[in-house]
N, C-alpha and C positions, 0 to 999 in steps of 0.2 A: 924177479924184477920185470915190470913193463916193459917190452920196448916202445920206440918210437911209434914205429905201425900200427902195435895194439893201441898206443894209447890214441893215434887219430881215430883208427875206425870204434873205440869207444865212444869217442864225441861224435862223431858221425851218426854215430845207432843212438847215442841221445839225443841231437840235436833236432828234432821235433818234440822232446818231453820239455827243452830248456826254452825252446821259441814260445811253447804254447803259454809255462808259466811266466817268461817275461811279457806275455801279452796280460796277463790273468791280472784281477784289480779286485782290490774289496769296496765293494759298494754297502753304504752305510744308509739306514734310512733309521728318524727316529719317530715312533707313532705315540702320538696322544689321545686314546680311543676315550668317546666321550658322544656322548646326545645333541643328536643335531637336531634343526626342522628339518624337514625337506615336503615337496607335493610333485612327485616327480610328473603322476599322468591330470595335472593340476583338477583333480577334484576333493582333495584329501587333503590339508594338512597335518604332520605326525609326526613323532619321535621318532629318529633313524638316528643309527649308529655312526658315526662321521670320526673321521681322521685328524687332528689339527685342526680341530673347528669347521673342515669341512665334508660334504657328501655332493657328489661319490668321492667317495675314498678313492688316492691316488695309483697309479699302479707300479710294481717292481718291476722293474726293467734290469737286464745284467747279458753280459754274452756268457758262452758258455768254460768252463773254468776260472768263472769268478767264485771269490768268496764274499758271502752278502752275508749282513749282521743286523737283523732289526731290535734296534730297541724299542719297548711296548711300556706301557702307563696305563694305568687302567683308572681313568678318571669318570666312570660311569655314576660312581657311588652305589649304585643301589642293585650290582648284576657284576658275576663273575668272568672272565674272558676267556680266550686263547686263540691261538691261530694256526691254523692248519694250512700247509703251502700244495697245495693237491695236483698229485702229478708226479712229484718230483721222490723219487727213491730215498735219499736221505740215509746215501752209503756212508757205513761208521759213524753214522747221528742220529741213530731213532731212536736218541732223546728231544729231539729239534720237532718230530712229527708234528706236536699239536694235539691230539686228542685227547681234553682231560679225562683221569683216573687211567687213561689207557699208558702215554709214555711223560705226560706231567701233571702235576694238581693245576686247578683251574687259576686264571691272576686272579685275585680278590680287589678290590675297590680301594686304590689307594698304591697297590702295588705295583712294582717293574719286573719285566724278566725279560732276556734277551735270547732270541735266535740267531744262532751261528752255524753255515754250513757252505757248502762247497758246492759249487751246480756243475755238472759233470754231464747233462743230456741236455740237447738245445730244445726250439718248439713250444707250446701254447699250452700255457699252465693256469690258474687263476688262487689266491688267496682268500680263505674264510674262517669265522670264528670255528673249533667244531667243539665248541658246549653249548648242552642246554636249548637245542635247537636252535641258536642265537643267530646265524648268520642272514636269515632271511630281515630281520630287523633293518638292516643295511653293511655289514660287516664282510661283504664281499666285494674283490675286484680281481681284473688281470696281474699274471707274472708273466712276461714274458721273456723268455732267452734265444738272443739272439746268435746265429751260428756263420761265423767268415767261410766257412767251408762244407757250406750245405749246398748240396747238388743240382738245389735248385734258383740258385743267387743269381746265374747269368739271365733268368728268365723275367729279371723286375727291378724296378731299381729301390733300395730301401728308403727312399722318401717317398713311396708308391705304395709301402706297407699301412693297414689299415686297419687296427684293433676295435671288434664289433661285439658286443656285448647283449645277449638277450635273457629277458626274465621274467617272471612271474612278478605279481607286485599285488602287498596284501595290507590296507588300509587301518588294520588294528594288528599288538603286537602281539608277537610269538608268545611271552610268559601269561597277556590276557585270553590266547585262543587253547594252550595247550589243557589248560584244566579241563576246557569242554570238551576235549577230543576225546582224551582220554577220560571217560568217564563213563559210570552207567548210564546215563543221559546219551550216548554214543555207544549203542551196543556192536551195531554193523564199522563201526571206523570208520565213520562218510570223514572223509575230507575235508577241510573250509577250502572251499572253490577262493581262487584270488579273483580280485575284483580287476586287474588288469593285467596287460604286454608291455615291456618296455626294450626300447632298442637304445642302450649306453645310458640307460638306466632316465631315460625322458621320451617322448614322444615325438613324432614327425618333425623325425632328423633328418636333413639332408647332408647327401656326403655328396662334397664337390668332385666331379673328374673332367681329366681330360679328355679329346677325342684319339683313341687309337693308341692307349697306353696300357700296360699290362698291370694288374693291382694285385699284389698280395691281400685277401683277408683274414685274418685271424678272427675265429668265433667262437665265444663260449658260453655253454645255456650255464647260467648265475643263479637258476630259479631252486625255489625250497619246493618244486612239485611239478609244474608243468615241462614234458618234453614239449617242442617249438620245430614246426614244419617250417622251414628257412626255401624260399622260392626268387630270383631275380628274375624280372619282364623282359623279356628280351635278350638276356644274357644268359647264357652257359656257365657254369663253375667245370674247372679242372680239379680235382680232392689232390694233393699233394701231402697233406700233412694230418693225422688224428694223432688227436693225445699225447703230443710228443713222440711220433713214430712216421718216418717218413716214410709214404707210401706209392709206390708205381703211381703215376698219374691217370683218373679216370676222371671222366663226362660226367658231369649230372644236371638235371634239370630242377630238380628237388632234394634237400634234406631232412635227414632227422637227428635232430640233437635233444639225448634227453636231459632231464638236470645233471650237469655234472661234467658233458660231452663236451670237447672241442675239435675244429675241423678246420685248417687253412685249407685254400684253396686262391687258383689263379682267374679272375677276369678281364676277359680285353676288352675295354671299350668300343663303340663305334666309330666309324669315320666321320662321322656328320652329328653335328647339333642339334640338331630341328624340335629335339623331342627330351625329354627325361622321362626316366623308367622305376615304375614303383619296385620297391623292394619288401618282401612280409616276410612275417614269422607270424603262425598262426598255431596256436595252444592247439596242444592233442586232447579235446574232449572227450575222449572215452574214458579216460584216469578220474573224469568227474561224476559224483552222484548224481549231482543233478547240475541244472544248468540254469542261473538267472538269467529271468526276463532281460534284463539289461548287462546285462556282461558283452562286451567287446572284446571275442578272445583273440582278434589280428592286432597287430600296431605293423603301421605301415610306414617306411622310411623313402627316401630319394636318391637315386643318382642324378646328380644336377648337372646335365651338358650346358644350360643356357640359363640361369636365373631369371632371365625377362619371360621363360615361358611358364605354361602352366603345370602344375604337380599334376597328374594323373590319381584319378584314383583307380584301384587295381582292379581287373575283371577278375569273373567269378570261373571260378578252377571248378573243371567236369569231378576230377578225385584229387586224391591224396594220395600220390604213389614217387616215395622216393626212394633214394638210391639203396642197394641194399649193402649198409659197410663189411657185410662179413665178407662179400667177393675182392673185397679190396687185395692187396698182394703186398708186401714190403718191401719195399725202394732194395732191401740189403737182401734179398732172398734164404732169410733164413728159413729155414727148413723144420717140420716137424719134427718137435722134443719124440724122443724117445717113448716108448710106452713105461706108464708112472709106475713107482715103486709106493707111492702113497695117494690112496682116491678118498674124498671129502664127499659125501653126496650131501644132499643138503635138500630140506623141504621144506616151501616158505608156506606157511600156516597162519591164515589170520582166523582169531576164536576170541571168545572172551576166560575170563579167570575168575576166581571165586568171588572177586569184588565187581562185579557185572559190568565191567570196562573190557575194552575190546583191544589186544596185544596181537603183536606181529612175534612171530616163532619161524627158526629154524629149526626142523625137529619140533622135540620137546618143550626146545628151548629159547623163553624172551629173557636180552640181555639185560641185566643190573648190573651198572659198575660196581668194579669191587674196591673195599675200606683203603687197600693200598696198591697205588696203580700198578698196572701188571708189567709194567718194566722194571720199577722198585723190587715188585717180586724176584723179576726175574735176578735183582743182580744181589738180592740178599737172602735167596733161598738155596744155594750152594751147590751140592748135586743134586736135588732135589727140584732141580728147575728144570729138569728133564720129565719131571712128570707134572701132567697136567692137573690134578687133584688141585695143585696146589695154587692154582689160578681160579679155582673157586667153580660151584658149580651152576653160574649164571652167566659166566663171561665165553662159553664156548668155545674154550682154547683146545687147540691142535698144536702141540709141538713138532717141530719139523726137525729133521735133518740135513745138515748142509750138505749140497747138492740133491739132494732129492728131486725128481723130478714127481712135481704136484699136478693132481687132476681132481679141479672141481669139476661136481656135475650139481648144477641147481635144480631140481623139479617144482614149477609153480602149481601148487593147488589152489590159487587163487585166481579170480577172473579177472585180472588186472595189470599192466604193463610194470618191470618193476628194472629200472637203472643199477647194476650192481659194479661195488667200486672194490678194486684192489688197492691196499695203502702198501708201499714199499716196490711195488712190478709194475711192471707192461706182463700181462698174459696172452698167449696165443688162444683166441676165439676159434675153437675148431670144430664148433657144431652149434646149430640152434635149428628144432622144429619148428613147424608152424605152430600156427594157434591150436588151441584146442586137441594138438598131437597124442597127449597126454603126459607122462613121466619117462624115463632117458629106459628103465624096465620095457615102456610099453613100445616107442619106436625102436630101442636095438642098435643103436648106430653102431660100425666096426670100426678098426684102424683102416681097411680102404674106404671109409667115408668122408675121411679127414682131407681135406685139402695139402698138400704136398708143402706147401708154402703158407702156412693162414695169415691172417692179418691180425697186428698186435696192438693192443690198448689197454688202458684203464680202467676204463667204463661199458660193459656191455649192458643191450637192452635185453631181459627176458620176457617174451610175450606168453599174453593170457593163459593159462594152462597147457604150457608148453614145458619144455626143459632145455637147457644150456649146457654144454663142456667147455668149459676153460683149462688150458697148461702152461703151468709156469716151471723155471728152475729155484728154485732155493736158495738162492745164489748171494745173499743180503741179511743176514745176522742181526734180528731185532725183533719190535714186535709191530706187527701188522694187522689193521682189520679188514675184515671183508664185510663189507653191509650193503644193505639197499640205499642209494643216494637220494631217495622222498625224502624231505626230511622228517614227514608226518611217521614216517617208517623206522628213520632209527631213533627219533622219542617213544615210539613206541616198542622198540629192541632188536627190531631184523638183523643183526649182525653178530658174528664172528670173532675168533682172537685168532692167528696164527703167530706164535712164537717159534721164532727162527734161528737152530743154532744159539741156544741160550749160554751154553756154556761157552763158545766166543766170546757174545756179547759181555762176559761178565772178565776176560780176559784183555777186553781192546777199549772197555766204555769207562767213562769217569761223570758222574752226574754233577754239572757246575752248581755252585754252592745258591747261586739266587732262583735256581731252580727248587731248590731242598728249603729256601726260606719260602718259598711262593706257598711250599705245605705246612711250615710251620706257622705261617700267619694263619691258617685256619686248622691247627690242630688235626693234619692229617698225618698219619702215618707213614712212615717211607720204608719201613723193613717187615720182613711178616709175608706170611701168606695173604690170601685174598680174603682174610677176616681180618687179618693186624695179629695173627697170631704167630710166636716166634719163638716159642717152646717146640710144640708138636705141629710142624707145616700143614702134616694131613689131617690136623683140627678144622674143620670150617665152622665150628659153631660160632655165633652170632655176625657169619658173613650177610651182608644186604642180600635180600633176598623177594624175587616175584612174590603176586600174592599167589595163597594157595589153587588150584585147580578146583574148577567146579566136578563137584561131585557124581560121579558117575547113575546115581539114585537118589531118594530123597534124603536128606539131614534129620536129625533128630528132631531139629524146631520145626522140618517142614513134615516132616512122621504127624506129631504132636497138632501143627493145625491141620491135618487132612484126617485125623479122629474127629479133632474138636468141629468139623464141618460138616463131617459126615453127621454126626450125633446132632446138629444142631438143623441139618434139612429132615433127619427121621423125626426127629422131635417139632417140627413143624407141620410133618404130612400128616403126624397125629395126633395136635390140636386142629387142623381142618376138620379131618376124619370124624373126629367127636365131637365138634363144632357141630356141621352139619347133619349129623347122624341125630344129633339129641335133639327129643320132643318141643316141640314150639308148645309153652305155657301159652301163651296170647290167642295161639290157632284155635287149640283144643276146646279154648273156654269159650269163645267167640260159635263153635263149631256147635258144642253141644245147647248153647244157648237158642242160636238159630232153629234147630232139629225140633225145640220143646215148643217152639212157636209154629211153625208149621205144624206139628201133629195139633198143636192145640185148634186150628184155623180149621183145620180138613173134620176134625170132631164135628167143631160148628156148621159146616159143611151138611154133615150126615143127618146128625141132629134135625136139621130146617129139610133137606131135600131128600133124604133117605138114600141108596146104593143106588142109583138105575143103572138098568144095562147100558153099556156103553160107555158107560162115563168113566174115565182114567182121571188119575192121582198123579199131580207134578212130583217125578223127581227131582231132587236140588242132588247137585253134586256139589261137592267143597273140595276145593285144593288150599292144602293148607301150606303154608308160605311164613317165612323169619317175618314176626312182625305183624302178622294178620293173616288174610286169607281175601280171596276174590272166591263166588259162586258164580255158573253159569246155568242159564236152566237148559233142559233139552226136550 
């Protein structure tokens, strides 16, 4: 039996678990995704994706230990959905992720399904579709979760807080650009360059301030391609916050946000009005093949001290040189994971394939979803979900171990910047070389290379033929991808499966039933290996599958025309050959005609004047020629 005692300092040691849920609230949104117009940078108008008849789509808002439940409609008619909530871990619901075939089927047109889950980390999140490249369409916005007991609340007052949104913006849509991308018509993978910048998704926004007041910003690059150098005139940024991960407070003058990144940070105003100060975000052009005569890759916004004055427009920056996030440090000092018991390396390969289109590879390997999503896998494949076979051999699954301590290392052999996203962690960034360094083999880094403390996110950047380390813990039982956040990159497969602790998952998950209708409205499969096979798991036959590899030599058909070509230039060189070689009939007859008339002339000659000394005989020379002959005398 309890005593008295025990049972106060019981409620004692609870009563921060009992305040935080009586603070906790379910916040309900319900969305009707459907075709809007929109012209956001007013040269375009287009079909965008909008919320309840409207765009931008609104944003989630919740504190932290809320539970949020969005209902979704998929009133597009003619384009499948889903929603992906990025950022956010989605402990004991990585059925809730969002990635179709990854942990749901896609909504089909016509259909509902609902997310439900629990937000458990505060900080700067954003919501997008993640099928079918769909998001850049318009099907992105802010989530943000707000924290009563973030460390850094006495520094600003929350009507000071200022949600800033920057993006890429591309005037035709994602299902009419992607056939081109991908195709033999695109052997290299150029890009489609967007035609514009957007700041909260419109143009020369002005944000009103006060003089000498402190601003939270909240910022997230929204773009399907361009990272965004983010610079205020005048003003300093303090970085408090990436990714949902609070961080020691640092200076910067400059940022860089690639697609995918977000960054709070504090600025103070000035004391005096006299002036307003441009604010940019300026597209990182090197990610582009080329570059239109007419592209405008700034969009320039306002901090407005005085509406009667003038906007400035911004001077020109000597470089480009912003802050570098890896020195960031973490507000909580956590300290480097241990050395991994499981290392992922990974080599991002852009090549083409047997059907003369241009695919993005980890490894060997460009993804193809597989017939039945890999979470289904995971919770109808029994013990058998422990081995990877059974995730198919296009979706790059790694099964993990709970607790395991994980170490990515990414090697870019490509000349190209590339955003790479964790679904389910915050990873510890504990390395990245320079440019052109080469592979993680050729620099060497050691465990005293690591920073003691690194800083932790989402999203890190890998630069141009460089290499990356990431480490995470295992700590979250589900399945997770790891891809490049271009979107041009994961239509074209740069990503990963990591499946976590499956046998957990199949222990504590229950798949809600209008999720299991979302796949039966289109006749997909929910049990089965990554073919739908459910006899023999480690069957993959008739899994979806890349096309085949271009052949290392030539093909049968190209064997067969490199005879047929050969035979038909020898058989050309010797119709010339006997062409020109054979007697001219026309020359001959003409030749010996001429000849019988001259000797006849010189007869007559002799005849009339007799031989004298001295006197010479015309030679005629005859060049005989296709077609006749010319003589010259000499």
């Amino acid at each position: 039996m309890v005593s008295l005692f025990g049972r106060i300092t019981l409620l004692v040691a609870w009563a921060p678990a009992l305040l935080e849920l009586s603070r906790a609230a379910t916040v309900t949104y319900n969305f009707n995704i459907g075709w809007v117009t929109s012209n956001p940078d007013g040269a375009f108008d287009r079909p965008t994706i909008g919320i309840n008849g409207q765009w931008p789509i609104p944003p989630i808002v919740a504190n932290i230990g809320d539970n949020i439940v969005v209902h979704t409609t998929n009133q597009l008619g003619n384009q499948t959905t889903s929603l992906h909530f990025h950022g956010l871990f989605m402990n004991g619901t990585t059925q809730m992720d969002g990635p179709t075939q990854v942990s749901q089927c896609a909504i089909a047109p016509g259909s509902s399904f609902t997310y439900n889950f629990t937000i458990n980390q505060p900080g700067t999140y954003w919501y997008h579709s993640h099928n079918n490249a769909q998001y850049p369409d318009g099907l992105r916005g802010p989530l943000i979760i707000h924290d009563p007991e973030s460390p850094f609340r006495d520094l600003y007052e929350q009507e000071n807080e200022r949600v800033l949104t920057v993006s890429d913006w591309y005037h035709d849509q994602m299902q009419d650009m992607l056939p081109g991308f991908i195709s033999k018509g695109n052997p290299t993978g150029a890009e489609p360059v967007p035609q514009a910048a957007l700041f909260n998704d419109t143009q020369d926004l002005k944000i009103p301030v006060q003089p000498g007041t402190t601003y939270l910003f909240r910022v997230i690059n929204m773009g399907a391609f361009a990272g965004q150098y983010i610079w205020f005139e005048g003003h300093n940024m303090s970085i408090i916050e990436v990714d949902g991960v609070y961080h020691q407070p640092a200076t910067a003058e400059m940022i860089y946000l690639s697609a995918a990144q977000r960054c709070s940070f504090l600025v103070t105003t000035k004391n005096e009005t006299s002036a307003n100060y441009a604010l940019v975000a300026s597209m990182d052009t090197s990610l582009f093949d080329t570059l239109p005569d007419d592209l405008n890759y700034n969009v320039t916004a306002w901090l407005v001290y005085d509406d009667t004055q003038p906007l400035p427009e911004p001077a020109l920056v000597d470089e480009l040189d912003p802050f570098d996030d890896i020195t960031l440090v973490p507000y909580d000092n956590q300290t480097l994971l241990g050395e991994p018991n499981k290392i992922v390396e990974l080599d991002v390969i852009m090549d083409n394939l047997g059907d003369g289109a241009n695919y993005a590879f980890f490894n060997n390997i460009t993804y193809k979803a597989p017939t039945v999503p890999t979470l289904y896998t995971v919770m109808s494949a029994g013990d058998a979900a422990t081995n990877p076979t059974v995730y198919g051999s296009y979706t790059h699954a790694f099964v993990l171990e709970k607790g395991d301590i994980v170490q990515i290392i990414v090697n870019n052999l490509d000349t190209g910047r590339h955003p790479f996203h964790l679904h389910g962690h915050h990873f510890q960034a504990i390395y990245r070389s320079d440019e052109d360094a080469g592979t993680f083999e050729d620099t060497n880094p050691s465990e005293s290379d690591y920073p003691a403390m690194p800083m932790r996110r989402d999203t890190f950047v890998l630069y141009p033929t460089g290499n990356i380390v990431l480490r995470f813990r295992a700590d979250n039982p589900g399945v997770w991808l790891f891809h490049c956040h271009i979107e041009w990159h994961v239509a074209s497969g740069l990503i990963a499966t990591f499946v976590e602790a499956p046998l957990d998952v199949q222990k504590t998950l229950k798949i809600p039933q209008d999720h299991l209708d979302a796949c039966a409205a289109q006749n997909i499969p929910t049990i089965g290996n990554a073919a739908g096979n459910t006899v023999d798991l480690l069957d993959l036959s008739g899994e979806p599958r890349s096309p085949d590899p271009l052949p290392d030599g030539f093909t049968t058909r190209g064997k067969v025309a490199l005879a047929f070509s050969c035979l038909c230039g020898i058989l050309g060189v010797a119709v010339v050959a006997w062409y020109g070689l054979a007697p001219d009939a026309a020359a001959s007859s003409w030749a010996e005609q001429h000849i019988a008339e001259m000797n006849s002339a010189n007869q007559g000659v002799r005849s009339s004047e007799g031989e004298g000394e001295g006197t010479k005989s015309k030679v005629v020379t005859v060049t005989a020629v296709s077609g006749g002959g010319a003589a010259k005398q000499r």
